[in-house]
matplotlib code that plots the C-alpha trace (Angstrom):
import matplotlib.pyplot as plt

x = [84.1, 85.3, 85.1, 87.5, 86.8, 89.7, 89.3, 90.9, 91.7, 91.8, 93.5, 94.1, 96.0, 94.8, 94.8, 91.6, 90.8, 91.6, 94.9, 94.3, 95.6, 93.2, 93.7, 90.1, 90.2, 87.2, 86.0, 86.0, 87.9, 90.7, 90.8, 93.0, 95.9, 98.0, 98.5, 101.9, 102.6, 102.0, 105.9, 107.0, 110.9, 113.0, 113.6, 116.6, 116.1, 119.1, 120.0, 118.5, 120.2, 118.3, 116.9, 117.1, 114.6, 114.1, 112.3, 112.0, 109.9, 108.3, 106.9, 104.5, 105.4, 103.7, 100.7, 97.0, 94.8, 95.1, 96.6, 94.1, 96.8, 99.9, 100.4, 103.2, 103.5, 106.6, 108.0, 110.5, 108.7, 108.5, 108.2, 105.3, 103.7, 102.0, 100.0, 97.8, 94.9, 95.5, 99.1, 102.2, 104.3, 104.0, 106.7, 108.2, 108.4, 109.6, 112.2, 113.3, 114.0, 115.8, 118.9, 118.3, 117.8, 114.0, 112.5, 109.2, 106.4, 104.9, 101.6, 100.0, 96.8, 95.3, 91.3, 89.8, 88.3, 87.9, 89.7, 90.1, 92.2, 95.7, 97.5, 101.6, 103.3, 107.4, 110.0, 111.8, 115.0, 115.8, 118.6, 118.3, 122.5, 123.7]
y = [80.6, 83.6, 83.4, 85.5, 86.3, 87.4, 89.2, 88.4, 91.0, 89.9, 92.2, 91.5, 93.7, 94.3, 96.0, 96.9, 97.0, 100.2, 99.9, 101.2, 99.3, 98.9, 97.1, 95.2, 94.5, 92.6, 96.0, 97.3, 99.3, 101.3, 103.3, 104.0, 105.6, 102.8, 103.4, 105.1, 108.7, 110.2, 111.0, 113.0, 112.1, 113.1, 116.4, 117.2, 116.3, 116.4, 119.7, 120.8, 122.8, 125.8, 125.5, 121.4, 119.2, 117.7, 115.0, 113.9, 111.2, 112.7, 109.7, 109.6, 106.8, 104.9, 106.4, 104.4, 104.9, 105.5, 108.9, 111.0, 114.1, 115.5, 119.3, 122.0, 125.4, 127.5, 125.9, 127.1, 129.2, 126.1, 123.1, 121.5, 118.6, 115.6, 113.5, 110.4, 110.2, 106.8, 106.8, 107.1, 109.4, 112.6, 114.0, 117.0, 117.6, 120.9, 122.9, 125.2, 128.6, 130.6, 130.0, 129.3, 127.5, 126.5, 125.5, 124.1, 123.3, 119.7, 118.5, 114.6, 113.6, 110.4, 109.0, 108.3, 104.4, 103.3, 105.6, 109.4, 110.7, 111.8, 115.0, 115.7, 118.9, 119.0, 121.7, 120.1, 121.7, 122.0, 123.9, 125.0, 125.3, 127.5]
z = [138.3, 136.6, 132.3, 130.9, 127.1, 125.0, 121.6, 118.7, 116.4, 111.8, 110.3, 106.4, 104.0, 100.4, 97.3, 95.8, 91.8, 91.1, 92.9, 96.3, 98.8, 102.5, 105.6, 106.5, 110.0, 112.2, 112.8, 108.8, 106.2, 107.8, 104.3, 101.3, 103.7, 103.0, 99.0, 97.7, 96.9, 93.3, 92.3, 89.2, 87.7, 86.8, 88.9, 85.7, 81.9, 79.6, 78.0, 74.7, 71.8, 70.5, 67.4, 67.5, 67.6, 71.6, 72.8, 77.2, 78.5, 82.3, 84.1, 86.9, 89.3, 92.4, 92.1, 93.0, 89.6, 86.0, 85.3, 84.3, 83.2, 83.3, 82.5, 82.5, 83.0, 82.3, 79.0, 76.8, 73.6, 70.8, 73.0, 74.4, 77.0, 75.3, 77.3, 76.7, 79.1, 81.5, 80.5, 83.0, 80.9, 78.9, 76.3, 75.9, 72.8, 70.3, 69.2, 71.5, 70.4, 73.1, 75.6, 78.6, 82.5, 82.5, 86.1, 84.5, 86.9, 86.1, 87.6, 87.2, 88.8, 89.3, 88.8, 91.4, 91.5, 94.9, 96.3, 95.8, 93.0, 93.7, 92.6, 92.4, 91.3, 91.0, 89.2, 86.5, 85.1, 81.3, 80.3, 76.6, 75.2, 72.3]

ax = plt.figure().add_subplot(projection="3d")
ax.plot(x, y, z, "-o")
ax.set_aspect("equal")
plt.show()
């Protein structure tokens, strides 16, 4: 009498403390491939006026993990990025002082918990008006 043995495979889906999300399986951890990717918005803020005060929210979206920053390069002279470690957002904040199309570069990373940290860069346009 032939025995045939068939193998049942468990697979259950889910999200770890620190946001990750993992598939366990009968055979182990498949790993944090399953979690969503870091995203910066918006790709356009709304125009500034030289010379008046400006204030933008940049948020950091989908990500697994408390944000651990969020930094700018290329900024108009007179305005700034202000961040709050663990927060989502930063502000852009200042008075900018010269006319202008901006491309600034924004960056955000992630902690790392139990999974590694994850790291997004994106051009955001500010146009500075008369």
């Amino acid at each position: 009498m032939a025995v045939h043995a068939r193998r049942l495979a468990v697979f259950l889906w889910m999200t770890t403390l620190g946001g990750c999300e993992v598939i366990a399986s009968t055979s182990g951890l498949m790993g944090c491939a399953f979690r969503h990717q870091l995203e910066i918005q918006p790709g356009e803020l709304s125009a500034a006026r030289i010379n008046m005060p400006y204030r933008a929210t940049i948020d950091v979206v989908a990500g697994s993990g408390p944000v651990s920053n969020i930094w700018a390069t290329d900024l108009p002279a007179g305005m700034e990025l202000s961040h709050v470690p663990r927060e989502n957002y930063a502000e852009l904040i200042g008075t900018p002082h010269q006319i202008g199309n901006y491309k600034i570069q924004v960056s955000a990373a992630t902690m790392g918990t139990m999974c590694a940290g994850q790291h997004a860069q994106r051009e955001i346009s500010l146009q500075v008006t008369p």
